[in-house]
C-alpha positions as a printed NumPy array, in Angstrom:
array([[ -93.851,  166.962,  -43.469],
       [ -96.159,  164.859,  -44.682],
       [ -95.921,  161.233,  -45.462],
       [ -97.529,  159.237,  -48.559],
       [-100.814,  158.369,  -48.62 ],
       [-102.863,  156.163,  -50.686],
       [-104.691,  158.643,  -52.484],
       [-101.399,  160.487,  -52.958],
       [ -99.541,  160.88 ,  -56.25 ],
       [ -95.367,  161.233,  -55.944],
       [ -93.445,  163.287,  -58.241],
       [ -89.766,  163.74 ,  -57.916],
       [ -87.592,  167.   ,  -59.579],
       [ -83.629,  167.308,  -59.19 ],
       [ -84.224,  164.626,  -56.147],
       [ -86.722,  165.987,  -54.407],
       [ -90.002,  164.089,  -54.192],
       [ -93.612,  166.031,  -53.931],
       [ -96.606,  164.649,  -52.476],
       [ -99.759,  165.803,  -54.184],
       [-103.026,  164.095,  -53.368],
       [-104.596,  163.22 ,  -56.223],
       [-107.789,  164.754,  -55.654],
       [-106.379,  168.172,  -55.849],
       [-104.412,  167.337,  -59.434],
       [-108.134,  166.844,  -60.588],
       [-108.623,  170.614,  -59.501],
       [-104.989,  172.296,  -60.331],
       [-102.852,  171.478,  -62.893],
       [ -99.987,  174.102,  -61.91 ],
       [ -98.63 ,  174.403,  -58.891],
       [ -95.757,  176.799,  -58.004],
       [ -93.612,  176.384,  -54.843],
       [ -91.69 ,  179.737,  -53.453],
       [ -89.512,  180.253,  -50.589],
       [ -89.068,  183.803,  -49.145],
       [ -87.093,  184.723,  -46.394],
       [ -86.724,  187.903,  -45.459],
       [ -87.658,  190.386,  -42.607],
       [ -91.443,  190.287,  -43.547],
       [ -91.898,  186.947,  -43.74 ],
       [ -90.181,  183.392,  -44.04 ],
       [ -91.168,  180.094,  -45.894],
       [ -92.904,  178.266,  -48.304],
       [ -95.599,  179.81 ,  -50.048],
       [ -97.936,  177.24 ,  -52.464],
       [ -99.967,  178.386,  -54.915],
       [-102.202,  176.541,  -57.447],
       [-104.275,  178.136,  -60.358],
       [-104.265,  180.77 ,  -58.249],
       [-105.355,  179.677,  -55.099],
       [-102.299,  180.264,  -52.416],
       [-101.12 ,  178.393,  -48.787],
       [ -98.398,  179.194,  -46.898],
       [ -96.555,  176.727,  -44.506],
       [ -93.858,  178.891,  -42.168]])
């Protein structure tokens, strides 16, 4: 986890606050948050715009 920065804008959905620094939101305007778990693979996967990070 991270904690709030500065530079950091907060947005919270259905209680849940996300952390985006703002430099990225002048790069990606959609981001899409997934969680898999199965017998591949388990956690988060992040993609914006396109552009993907996983956090396990």
């Amino acid at each position: 986890m991270d904690e709030q920065k500065e530079n950091d804008e907060v947005y919270v959905e259905d209680d849940i606050n996300y952390i985006v620094d703002k430099d990225l939101l002048h790069n990606y305007s959609v981001f899409n948050i997934e969680y898999t778990n199965n017998w591949l693979r388990n956690g988060f996967n992040v993609t914006a715009n396109g552009a993907s990070s996983n956090c396990r």
